[in-house]
TITIDO-536514 format. One line per field, with one value per atom (N, C-alpha, C): y, x, z; residue number from 0. Coordinates in pm, 1 decimal, always signed. Atoms other than C-alpha are relative to their C-alpha. Layout:
! residues N
Y = Y; ...
X = X; ...
Z = Z; ...
resi = NUM; ...
//
This chain:
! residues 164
Y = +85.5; -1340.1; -91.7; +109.9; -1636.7; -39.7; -51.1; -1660.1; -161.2; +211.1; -2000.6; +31.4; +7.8; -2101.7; -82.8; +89.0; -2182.4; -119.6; +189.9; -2550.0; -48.9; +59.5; -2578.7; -7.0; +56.0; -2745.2; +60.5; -78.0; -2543.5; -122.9; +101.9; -2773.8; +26.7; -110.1; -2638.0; -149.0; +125.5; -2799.9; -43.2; +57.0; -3055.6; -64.4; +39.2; -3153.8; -44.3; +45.2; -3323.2; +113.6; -51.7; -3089.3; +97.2; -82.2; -2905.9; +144.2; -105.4; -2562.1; +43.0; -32.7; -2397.7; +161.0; -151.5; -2015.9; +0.1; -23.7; -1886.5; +164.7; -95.7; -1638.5; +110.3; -88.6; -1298.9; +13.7; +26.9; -1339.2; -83.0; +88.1; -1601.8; +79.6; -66.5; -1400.1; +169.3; -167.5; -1045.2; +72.8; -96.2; -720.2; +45.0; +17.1; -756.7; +167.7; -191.7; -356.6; +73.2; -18.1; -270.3; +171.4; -131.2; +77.3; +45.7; -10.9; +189.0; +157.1; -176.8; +524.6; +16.0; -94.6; +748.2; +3.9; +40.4; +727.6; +136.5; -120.8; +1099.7; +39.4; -6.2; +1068.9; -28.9; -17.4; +1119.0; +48.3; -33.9; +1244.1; -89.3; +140.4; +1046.2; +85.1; -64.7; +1284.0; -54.8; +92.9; +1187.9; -96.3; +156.9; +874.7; -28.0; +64.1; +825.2; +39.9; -34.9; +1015.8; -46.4; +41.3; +852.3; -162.0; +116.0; +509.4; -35.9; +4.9; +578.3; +11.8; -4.0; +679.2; -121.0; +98.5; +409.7; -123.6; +109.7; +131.8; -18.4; -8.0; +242.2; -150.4; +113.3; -30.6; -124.1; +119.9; -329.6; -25.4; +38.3; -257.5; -121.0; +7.6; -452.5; -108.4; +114.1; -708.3; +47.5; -96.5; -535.8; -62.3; +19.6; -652.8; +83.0; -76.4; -427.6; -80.1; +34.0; -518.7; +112.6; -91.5; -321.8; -97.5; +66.6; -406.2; +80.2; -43.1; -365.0; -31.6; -5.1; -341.3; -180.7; +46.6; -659.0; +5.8; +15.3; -642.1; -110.4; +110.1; -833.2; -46.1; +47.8; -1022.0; +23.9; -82.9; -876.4; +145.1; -129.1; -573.9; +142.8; -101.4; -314.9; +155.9; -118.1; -52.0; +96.3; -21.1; +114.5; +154.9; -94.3; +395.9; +66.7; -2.3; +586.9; +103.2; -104.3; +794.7; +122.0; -98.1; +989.4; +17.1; -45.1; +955.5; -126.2; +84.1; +782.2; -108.2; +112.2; +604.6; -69.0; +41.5; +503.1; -100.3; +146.5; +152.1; -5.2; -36.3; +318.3; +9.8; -86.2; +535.4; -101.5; +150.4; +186.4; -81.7; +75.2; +8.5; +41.2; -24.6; +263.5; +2.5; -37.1; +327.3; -129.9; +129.0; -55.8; -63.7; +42.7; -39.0; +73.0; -61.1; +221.7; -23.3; +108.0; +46.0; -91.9; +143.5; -255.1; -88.5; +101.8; -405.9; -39.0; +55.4; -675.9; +74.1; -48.3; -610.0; -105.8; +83.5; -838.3; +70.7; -56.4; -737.9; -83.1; +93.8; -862.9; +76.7; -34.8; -855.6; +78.6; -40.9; -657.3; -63.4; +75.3; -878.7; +57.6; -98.6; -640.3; -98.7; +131.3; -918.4; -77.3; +169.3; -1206.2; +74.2; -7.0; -988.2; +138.1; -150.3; -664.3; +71.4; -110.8; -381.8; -71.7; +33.4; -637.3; -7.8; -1.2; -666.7; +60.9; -86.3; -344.9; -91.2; +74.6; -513.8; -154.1; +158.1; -866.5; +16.0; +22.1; -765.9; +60.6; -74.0; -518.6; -105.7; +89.4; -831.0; -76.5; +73.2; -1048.5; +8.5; -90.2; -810.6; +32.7; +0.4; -731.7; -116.1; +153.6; -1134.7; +8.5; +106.0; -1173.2; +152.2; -98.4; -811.6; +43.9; -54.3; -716.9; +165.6; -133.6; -357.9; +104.8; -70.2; -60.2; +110.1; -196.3; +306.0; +0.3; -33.6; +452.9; +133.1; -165.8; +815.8; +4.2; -14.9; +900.1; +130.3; -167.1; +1251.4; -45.4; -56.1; +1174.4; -47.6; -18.9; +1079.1; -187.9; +146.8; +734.3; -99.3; +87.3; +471.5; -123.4; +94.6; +191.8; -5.7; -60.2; +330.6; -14.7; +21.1; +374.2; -138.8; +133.3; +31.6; -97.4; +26.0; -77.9; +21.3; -5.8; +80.1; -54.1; +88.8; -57.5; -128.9; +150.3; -412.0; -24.0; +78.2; -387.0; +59.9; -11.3; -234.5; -164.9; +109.5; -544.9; -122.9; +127.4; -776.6; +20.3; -35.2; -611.0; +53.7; -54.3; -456.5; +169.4; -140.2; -169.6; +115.9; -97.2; +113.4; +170.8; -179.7; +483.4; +44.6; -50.9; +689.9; +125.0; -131.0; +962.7; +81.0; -111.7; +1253.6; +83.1; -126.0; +1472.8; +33.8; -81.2; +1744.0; +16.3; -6.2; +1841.5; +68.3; -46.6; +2028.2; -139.1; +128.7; +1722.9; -103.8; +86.6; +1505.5; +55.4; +3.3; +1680.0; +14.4
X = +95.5; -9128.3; +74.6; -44.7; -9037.4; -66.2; +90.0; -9074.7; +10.6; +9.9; -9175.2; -20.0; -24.0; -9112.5; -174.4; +146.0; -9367.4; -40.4; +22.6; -9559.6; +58.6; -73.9; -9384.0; -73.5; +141.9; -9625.0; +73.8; -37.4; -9696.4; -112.0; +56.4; -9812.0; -95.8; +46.6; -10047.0; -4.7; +15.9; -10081.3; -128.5; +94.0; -10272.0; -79.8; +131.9; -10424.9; +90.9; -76.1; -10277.9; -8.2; +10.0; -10394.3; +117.1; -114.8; -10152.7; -86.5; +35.2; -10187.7; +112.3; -98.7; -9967.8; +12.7; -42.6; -9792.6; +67.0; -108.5; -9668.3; +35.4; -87.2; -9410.7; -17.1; +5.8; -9452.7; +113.0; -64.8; -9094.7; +44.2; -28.6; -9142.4; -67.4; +39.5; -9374.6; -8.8; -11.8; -9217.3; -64.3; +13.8; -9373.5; +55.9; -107.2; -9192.7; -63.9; -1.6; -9188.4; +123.7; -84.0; -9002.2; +48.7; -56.1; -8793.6; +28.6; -69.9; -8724.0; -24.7; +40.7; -8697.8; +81.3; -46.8; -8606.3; +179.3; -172.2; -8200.3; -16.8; -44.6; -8210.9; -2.6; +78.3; -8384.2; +145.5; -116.6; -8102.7; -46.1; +38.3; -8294.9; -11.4; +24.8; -8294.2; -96.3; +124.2; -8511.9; -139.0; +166.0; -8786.5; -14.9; +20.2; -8734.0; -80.6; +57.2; -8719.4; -141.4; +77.3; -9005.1; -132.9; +121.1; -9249.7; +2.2; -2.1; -9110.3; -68.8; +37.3; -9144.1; -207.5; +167.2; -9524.9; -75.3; +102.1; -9628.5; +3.0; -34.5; -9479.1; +7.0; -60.1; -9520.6; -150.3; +85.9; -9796.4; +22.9; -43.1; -9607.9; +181.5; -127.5; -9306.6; -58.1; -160.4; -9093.8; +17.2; -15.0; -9165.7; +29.5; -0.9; -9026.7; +123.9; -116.3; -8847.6; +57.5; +28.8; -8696.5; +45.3; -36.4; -8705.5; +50.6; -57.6; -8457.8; +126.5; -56.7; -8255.0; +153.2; -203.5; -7832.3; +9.2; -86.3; -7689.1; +77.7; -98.5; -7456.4; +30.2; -115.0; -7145.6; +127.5; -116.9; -6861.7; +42.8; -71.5; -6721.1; -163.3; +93.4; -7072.6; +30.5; -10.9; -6975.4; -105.2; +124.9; -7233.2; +39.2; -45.6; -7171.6; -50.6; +141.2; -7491.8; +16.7; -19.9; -7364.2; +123.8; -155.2; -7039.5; +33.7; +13.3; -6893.5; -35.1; +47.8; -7048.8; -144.9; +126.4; -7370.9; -105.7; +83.3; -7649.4; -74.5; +107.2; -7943.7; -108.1; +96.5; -8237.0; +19.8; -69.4; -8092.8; +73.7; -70.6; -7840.8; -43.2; +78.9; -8081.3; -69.4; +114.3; -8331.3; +66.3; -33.5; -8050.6; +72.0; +15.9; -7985.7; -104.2; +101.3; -8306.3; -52.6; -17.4; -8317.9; +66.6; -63.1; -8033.7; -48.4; +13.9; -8140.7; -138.5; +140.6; -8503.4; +8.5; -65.1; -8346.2; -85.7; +57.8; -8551.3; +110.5; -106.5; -8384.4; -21.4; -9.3; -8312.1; +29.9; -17.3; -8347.9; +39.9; -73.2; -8121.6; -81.4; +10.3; -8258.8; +97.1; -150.6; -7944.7; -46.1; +15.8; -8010.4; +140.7; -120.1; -7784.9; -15.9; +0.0; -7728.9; +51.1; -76.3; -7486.7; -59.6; +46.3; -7697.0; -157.2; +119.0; -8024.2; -4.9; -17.5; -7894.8; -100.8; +83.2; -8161.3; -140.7; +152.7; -8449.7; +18.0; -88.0; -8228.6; -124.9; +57.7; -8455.1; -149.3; +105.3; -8759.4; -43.2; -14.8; -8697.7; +19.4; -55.3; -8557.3; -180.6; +173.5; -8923.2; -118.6; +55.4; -9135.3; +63.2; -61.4; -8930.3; -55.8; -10.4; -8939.4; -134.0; +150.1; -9330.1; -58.7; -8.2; -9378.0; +13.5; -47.5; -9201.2; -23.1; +0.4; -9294.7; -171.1; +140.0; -9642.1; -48.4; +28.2; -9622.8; +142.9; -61.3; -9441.7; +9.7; -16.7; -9295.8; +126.0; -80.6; -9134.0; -7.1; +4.9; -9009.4; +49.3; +16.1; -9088.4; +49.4; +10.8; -8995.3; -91.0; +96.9; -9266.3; +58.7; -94.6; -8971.5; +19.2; -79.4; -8800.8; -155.8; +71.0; -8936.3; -20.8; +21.2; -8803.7; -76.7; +45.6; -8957.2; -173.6; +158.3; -9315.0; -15.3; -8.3; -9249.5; -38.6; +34.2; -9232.7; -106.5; +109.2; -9547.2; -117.1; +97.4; -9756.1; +2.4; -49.4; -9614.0; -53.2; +31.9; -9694.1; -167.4; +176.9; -10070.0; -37.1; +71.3; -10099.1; +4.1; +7.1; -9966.3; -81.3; +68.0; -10214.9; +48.6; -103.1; -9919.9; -96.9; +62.4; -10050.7; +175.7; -117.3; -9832.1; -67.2; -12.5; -9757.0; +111.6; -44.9; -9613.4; +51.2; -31.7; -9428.8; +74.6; -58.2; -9353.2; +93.6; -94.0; -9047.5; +33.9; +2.2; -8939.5; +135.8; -151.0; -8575.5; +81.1; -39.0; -8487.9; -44.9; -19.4; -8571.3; +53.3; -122.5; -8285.9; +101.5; -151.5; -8037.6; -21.7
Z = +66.4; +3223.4; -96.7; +60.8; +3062.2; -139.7; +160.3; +2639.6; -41.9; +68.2; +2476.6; -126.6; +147.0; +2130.8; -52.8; +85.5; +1883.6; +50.4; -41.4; +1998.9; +95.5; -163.3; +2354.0; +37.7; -101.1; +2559.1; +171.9; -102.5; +2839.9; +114.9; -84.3; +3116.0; +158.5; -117.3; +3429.6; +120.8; -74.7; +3750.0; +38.9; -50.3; +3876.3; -175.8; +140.0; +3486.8; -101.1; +107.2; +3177.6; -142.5; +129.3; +2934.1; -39.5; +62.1; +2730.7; -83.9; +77.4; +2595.2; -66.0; +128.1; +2296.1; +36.4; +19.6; +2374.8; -129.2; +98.6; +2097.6; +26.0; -59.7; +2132.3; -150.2; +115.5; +1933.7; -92.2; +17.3; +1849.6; -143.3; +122.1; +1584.8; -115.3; +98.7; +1346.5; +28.9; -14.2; +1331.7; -103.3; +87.9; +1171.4; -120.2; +124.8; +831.5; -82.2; +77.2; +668.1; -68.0; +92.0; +400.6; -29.6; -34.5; +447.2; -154.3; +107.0; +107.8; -64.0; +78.6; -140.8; -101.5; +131.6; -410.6; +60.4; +12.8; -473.1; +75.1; +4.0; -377.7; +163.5; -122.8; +1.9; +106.3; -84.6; +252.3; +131.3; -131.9; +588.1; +81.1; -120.0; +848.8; +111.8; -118.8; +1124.1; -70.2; +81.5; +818.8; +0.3; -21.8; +803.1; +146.1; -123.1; +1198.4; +50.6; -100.8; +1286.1; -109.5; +46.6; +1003.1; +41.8; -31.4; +1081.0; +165.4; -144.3; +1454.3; +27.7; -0.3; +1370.1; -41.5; +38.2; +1145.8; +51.5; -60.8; +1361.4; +136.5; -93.7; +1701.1; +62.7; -77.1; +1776.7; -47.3; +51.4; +1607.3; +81.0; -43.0; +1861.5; +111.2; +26.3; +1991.4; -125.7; +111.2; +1691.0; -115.1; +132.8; +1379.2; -56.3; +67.4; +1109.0; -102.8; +203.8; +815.7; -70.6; +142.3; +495.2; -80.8; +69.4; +256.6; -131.4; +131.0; -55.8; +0.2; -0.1; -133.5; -115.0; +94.3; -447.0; +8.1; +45.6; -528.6; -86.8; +85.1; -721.3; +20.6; -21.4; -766.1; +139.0; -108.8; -463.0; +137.1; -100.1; -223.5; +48.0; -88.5; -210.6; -62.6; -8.7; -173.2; -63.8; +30.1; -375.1; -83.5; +16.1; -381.3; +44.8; -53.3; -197.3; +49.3; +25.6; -232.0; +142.3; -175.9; +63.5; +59.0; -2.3; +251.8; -2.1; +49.1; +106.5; +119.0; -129.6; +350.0; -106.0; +64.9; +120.5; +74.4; -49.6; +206.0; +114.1; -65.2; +286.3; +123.1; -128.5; +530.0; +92.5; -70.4; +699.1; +117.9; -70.3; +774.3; +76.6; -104.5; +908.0; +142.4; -151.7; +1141.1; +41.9; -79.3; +1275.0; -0.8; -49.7; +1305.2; +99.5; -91.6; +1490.0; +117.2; -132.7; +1703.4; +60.1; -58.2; +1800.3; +13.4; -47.2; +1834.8; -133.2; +127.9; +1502.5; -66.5; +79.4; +1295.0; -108.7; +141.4; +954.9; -42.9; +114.9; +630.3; -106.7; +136.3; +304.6; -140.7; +144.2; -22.1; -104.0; +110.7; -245.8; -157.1; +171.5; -624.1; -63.1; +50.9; -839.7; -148.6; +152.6; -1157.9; -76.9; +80.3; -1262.2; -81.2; -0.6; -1291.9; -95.7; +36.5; -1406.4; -57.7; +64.3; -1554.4; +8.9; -60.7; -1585.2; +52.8; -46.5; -1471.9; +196.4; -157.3; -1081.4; +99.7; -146.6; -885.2; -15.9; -20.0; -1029.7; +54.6; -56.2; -979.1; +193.8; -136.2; -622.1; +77.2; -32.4; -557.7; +7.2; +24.8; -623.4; +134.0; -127.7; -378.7; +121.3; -172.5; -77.0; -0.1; -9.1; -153.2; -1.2; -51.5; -114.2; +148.1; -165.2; +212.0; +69.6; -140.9; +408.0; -18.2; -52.5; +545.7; -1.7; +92.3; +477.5; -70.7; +90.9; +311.3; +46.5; -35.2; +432.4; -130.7; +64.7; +151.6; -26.5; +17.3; +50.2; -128.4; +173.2; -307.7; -36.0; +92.1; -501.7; -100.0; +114.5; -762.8; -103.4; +151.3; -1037.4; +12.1; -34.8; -927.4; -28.2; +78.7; -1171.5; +52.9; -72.7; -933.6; +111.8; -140.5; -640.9; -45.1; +34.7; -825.1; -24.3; +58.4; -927.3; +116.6; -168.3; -572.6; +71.0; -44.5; -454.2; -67.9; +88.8; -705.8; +10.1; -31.8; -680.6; +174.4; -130.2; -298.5; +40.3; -23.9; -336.7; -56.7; +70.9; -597.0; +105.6; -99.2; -294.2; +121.5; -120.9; -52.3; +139.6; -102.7; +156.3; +91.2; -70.6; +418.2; -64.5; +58.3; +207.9; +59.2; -73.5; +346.9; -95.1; +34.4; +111.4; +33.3; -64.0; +214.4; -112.6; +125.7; -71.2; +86.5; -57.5; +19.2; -147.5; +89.7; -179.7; -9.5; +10.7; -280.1; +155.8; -110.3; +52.8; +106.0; -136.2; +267.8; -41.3; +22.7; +106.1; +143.0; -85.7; +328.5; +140.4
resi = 0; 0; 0; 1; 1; 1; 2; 2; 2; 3; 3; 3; 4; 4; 4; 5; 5; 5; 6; 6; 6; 7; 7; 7; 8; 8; 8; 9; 9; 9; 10; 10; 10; 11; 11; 11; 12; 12; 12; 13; 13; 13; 14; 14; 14; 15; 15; 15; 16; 16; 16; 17; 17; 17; 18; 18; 18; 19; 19; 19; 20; 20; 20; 21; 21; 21; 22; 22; 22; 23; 23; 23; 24; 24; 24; 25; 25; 25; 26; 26; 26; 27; 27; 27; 28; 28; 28; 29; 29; 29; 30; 30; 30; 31; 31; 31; 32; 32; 32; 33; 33; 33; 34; 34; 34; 35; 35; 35; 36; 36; 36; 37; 37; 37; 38; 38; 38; 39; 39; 39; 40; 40; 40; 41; 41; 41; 42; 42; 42; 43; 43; 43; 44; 44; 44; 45; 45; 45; 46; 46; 46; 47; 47; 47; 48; 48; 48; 49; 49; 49; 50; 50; 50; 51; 51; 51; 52; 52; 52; 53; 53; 53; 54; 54; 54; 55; 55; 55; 56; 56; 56; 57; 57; 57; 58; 58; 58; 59; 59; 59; 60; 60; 60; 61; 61; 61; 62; 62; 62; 63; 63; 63; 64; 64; 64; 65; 65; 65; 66; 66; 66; 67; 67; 67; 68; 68; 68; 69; 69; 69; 70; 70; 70; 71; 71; 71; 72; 72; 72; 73; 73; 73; 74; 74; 74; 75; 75; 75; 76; 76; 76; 77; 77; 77; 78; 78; 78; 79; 79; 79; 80; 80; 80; 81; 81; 81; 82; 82; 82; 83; 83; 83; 84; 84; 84; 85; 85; 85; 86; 86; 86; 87; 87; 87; 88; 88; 88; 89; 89; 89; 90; 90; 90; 91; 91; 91; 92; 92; 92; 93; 93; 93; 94; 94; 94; 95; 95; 95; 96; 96; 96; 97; 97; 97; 98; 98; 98; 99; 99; 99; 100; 100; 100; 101; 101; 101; 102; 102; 102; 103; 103; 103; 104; 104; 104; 105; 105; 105; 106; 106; 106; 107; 107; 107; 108; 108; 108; 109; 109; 109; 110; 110; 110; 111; 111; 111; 112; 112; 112; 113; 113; 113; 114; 114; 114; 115; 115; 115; 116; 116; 116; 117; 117; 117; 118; 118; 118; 119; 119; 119; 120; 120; 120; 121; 121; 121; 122; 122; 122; 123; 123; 123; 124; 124; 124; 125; 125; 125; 126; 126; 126; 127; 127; 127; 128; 128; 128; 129; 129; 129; 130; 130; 130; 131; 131; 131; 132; 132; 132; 133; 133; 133; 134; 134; 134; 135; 135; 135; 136; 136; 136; 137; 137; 137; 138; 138; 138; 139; 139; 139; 140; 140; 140; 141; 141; 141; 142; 142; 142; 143; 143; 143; 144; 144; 144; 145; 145; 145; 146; 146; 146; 147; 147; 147; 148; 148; 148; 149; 149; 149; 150; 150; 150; 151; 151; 151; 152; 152; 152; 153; 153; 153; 154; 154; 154; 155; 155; 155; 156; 156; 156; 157; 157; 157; 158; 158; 158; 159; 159; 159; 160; 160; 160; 161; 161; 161; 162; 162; 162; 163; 163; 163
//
């Protein structure tokens, strides 16, 4: 099957009239992967992501946030350790969904950075899977900010044994 871009005039025979496909392609499922610093599972992740998104495949974009520091380097997560952020862009990679980064620039916006960046990414994504412990101030910060933008949000509570 053959995919047409936004406003390509699709032409039929025998008639002048034009009709407009638009390709699902151009406006992807924008969903913002995010969590508590502490959230390290990935089976949780995949198998709530895989639930709350299985009728928005193959159009899926994630939305997730990176640390910048000096030079771009991401150093949000030291070795070894997965992160939320990690986790989303595998299970992006492994569903074949793109992924969008919105940068945290501590530099430029010192302790206002997770909020300024939470605001951003609740703007530009259509809904919200995140994994809370109950504690993480940025994280509550985030779900609130994306009820106030009318985001479809799924909270998912894990407990200290489903970090690892």
């Amino acid at each position: 099957m053959e995919e047409f871009s936004l406003k390509e005039p699709v032409f039929t025979k025998r008639t002048t009239k034009v009709k407009t496909v638009v390709s699902s392609k151009i406006n992807p499922y924008k969903v913002i992967i995010s969590g508590s610093k502490k959230f390290c599972n990935y089976a949780v992740l995949k198998k709530n992501a895989d639930t709350f998104l299985k009728k928005k495949f193959p159009n899926v974009e994630v939305v997730s946030s990176t640390s910048l520091i000096d030079k771009g380097l991401d150093h949000s997560f030291g070795p070894g350790k997965m992160g939320t952020t990690n986790l989303a862009k595998r299970w992006a990679k492994e569903s074949g969904a793109t992924i969008k980064l919105f940068k945290i620039d501590k530099i430029k916006y010192g302790r206002r950075a997770n909020f300024i960046c939470n605001r951003l990414m609740t703007r530009y994504a259509d809904a919200i899977l995140v994994f809370w412990d109950g504690v993480d101030l940025t994280t509550k910060h985030l779900i609130r900010v994306s009820k106030e933008q009318g985001l479809a949000v799924r909270v998912v509570m894990f407990l200290d044994e489903d970090v690892l």
